[in-house]
N, C-alpha and C positions, 0 to 999 in steps of 0.2 A: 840519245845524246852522245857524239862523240867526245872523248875522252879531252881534249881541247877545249869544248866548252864548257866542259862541267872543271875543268881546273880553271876556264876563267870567271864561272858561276863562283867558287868555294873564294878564290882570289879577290870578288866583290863583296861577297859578303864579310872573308875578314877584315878589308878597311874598312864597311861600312862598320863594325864590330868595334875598330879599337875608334873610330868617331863618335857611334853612344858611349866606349865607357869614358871617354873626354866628356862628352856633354853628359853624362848622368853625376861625375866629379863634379861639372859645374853645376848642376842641379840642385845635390845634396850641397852643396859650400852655401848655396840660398836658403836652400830649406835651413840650414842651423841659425842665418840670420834670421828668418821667420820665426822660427820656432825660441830665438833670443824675445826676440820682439813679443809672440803670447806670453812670454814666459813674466816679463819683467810688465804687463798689463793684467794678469790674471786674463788670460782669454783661452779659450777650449781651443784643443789640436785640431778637430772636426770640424769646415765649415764648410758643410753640405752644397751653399748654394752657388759657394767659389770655386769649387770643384765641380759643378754642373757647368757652370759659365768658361772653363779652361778646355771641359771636353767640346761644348758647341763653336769655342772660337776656334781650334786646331782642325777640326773634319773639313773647312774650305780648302785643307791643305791635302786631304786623299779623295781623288777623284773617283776610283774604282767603287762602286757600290759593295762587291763583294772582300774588296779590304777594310771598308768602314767599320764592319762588326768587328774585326779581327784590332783593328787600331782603337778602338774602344776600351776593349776589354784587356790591352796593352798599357794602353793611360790609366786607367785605374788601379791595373795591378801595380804600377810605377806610382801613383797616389797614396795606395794602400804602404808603400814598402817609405816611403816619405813622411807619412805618419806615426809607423813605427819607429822613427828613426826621431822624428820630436820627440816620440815618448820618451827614449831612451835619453835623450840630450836633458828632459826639463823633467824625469823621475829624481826626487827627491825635496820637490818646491813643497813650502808649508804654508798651507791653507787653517783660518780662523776661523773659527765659528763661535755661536753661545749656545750653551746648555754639553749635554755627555753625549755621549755614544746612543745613535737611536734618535734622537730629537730629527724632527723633519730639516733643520738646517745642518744636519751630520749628515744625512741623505743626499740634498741639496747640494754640498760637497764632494759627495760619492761618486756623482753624478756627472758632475761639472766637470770634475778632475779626478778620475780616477785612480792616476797613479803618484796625487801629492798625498803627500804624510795630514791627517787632517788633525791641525788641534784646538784641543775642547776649552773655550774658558768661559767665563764665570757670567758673563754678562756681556752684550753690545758692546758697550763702550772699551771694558779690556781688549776683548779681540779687535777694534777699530785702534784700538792705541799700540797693539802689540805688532802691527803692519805699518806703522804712524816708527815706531821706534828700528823698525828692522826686522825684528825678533819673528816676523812672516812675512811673505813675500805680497798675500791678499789675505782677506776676508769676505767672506759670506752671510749679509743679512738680510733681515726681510726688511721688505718694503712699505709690502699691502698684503692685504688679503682681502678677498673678493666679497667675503661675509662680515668681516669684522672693521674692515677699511685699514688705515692705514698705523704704520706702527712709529711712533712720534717719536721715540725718541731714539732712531737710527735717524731720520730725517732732521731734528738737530743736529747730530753729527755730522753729517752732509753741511750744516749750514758754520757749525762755529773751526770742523776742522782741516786736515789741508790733505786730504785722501780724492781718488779720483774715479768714482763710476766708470767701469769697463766694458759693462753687461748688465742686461737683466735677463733673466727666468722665470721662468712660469714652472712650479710644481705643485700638482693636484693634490689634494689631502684629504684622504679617508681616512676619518677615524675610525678605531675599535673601542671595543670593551675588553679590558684586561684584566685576569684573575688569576690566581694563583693553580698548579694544576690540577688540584685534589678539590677545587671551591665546587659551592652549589651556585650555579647563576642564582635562584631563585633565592638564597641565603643575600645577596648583595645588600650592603643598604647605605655605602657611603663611596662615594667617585671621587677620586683626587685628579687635578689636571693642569694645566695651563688655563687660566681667564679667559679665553681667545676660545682656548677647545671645547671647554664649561659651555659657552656663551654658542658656540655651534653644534654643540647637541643638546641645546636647552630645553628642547620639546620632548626630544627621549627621556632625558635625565625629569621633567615635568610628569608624564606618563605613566613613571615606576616609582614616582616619591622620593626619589633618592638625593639624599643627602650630598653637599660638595665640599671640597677643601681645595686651594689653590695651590698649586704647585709651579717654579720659578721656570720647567718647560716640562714639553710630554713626557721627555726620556725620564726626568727626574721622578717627574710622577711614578711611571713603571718600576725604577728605583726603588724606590716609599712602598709598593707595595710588595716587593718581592722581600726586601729589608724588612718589614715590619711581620711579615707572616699572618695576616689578620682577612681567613678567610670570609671575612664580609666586606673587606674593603677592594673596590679594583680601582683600575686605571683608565683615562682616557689615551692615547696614543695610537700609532702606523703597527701596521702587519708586520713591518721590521723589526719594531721594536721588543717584539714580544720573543720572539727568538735570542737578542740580545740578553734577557733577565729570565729568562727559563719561564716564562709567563703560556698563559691560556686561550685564546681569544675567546671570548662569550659572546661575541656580536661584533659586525661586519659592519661599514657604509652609516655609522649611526647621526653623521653629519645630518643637519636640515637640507642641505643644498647637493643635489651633484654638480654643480660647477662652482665648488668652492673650493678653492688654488689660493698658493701663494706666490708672492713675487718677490723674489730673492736679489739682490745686487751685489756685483764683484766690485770691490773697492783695491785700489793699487796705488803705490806712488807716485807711478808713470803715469801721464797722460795718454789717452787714445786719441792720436791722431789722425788714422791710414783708413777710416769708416769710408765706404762710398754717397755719395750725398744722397744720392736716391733714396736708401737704405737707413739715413743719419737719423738719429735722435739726440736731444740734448737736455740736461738739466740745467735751470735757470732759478737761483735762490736772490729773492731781492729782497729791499725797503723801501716803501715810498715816503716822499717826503710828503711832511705832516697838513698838508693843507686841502680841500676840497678839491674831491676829481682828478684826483695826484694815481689812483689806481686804475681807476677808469682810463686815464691818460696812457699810462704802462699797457696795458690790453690793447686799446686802438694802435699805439704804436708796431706790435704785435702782431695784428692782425694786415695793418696795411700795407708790410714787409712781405707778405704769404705766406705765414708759419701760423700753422695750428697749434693750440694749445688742445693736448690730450686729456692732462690732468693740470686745475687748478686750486693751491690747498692753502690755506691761513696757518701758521702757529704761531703763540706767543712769545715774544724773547725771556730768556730767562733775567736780564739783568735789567731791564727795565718796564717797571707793572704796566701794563693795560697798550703796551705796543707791540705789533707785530711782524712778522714776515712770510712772504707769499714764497712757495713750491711748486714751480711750474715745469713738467713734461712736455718738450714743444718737439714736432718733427720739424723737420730740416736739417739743416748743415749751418751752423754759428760763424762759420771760418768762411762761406760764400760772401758774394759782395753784398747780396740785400743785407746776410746774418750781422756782419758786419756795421753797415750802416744800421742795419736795427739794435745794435748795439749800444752806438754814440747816441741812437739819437734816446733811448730808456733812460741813459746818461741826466737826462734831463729831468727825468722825473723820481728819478730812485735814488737814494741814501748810498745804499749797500747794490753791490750787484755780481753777481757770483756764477760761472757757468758751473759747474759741480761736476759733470761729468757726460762724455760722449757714447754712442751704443750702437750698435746695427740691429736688426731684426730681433725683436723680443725671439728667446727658446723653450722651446715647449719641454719639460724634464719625463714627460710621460712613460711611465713603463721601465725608465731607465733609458731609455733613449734622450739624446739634443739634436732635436728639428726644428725649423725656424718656425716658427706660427707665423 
């Protein structure tokens, strides 16, 4: 190459040079709005499937077969350093949960947000009030679980307060057996746990005669047993937990079910509005009114819009005996024109009527990974 063209080779590349770092300025000035936006919804930095869809719309723009790899692995490293840079803008947001350090919804946490401060309170309802008052930005609760069904009174919350679904997750649950480090398994003779945990390894805990005691969550239990010193008593609880309380595991997987998960939901102040329809889900908390085929009516309505109902659930209101309200999981998008018109037109047959909160693609917590299922 003559010396002419390589100074006007060096010449293009540095205006092309000081062009990215104008557009990478404007990039990252976006990304802090984005990264404002999860922050103030309780939503994860990582969303796998938006960053797949940014790489496939961009490549109609490099024709070269052999620059495609190279612009590839350009974008992502440029994705990579853009979620670095939400972490760094939204480290310090405080996340709720119930139960201590160790409980599957401390995990759940961990998971979701890794770099918010997570704190521990007392019960559902504190940590739903404690994101209701300011005092955190979201919370973390379960929903369902896959064995035990669902957990009622997070979904009153949903229905009497003014919190707003962001997300849900899906986190697998293996329990252990946990002992103190000096016990004899064979010595065991009494299991302290969560209702929920008892109730899904009932067949084990059946098998060995073992006595139960309930405890307010897993972590607590593991607590109760490292506090009390009482090598015949263990715990049920997660592989994590037992490292937290200097504990033993005596048994691995003692769940009845391998596909027993729970599903956790992010509660925020904010509304999630910016889901893609495709992808949308919604929660819908009603009441019908009192008279024959009033629910029946709500479901047809429902159905003749083009929204499925995933989940359909009954609870009772607390303030008035023998009446109740329906919990319904519907895909679609609420804010479309059918969602819309299926709206006014429920109007008709419901009391109460409530969207509760919006979502994209359920996440799998697996392994410590968030991938969309």
């Amino acid at each position: 190459m003559e010396e002419g063209k390589l100074t006007e080779a060096r010449a293009a590349i540095g205006e092309a040079d000081r062009e990215m770092a104008r557009l990478f300025v404007r990039r990252m000035e976006a990304v802090r709005e984005i990264a404002a936006y999860k922050r103030e919804r309780g939503l994860p930095i990582l969303d796998a499937a938006q960053e797949e869809r940014v790489v496939r719309r961009n490549l109609e723009y490099i024709e070269s077969e052999e620059l495609r790899d190279l612009y590839v692995r350009f974008l992502r490293d440029t994705m990579r350093i853009s979620r670095e840079y939400q972490r760094r803008l939204t480290e310090g947001c405080r996340v709720a949960y119930s139960g201590v350090e160790g409980a599957f919804a401390h995990i759940a946490v961990r998971r979701i947000f890794p770099d918010a401060v997570p704190v521990s309170c007392l019960d559902f309802q504190s940590a739903y009030e404690s994101v209701e008052r300011g005092e955190c930005d979201f919370c973390v609760l379960p929903v369902e679980n896959s064995y035990a069904g669902e957990v009622g009174q997070v979904t009153d919350l949903m229905f009497t307060g003014s919190l707003h679904v962001t997300g849900m997750y899906s986190l697998p649950v293996e329990h252990c057996l946990l002992g103190l480090p000096d016990c004899d398994p064979a010595e065991i003779r009494r299991v302290v746990s969560h209702p929920q945990a008892l109730s899904q390894c009932a067949e084990y805990l059946r098998r060995r005669g073992l006595e139960t005691e309930q405890a307010s969550n897993t972590a607590r239990a593991a607590q109760t047993v490292q506090q009390r010193g009482d090598p015949a008593t263990a715990a049920i609880a997660s592989r994590e937990t037992a490292g937290l309380y200097g504990l033993k595991i005596l048994a691995e997987k003692i769940n009845e079910s391998d596909l027993n998960a729970t599903r956790f939901a992010v509660f925020s102040r904010a509304e999630n509005r910016e889901i893609p329809a495709r992808a949308a889900g919604f929660l819908l908390l009603f009441t019908v009114n009192h008279m024959a085929g009033a629910l029946a009516g709500a479901v047809r309505v429902i159905g003749q819009h083009g929204f499925n109902m995933r989940v359909l659930r009954s609870r009772p209101m607390k303030n008035l005996a023998w009446q109740y309200y329906f919990y319904a999981e519907i895909e679609g998008d609420d804010r479309s024109g059918e969602g819309r018109q299926m709206l006014r037109e429920l109007e008709q047959h419901c009391n109460i009527l409530k969207t509760a909160g919006r979502f994209g693609p359920e996440i799998d917590l697996k392994d410590g990974t968030v991938q969309p299922i």
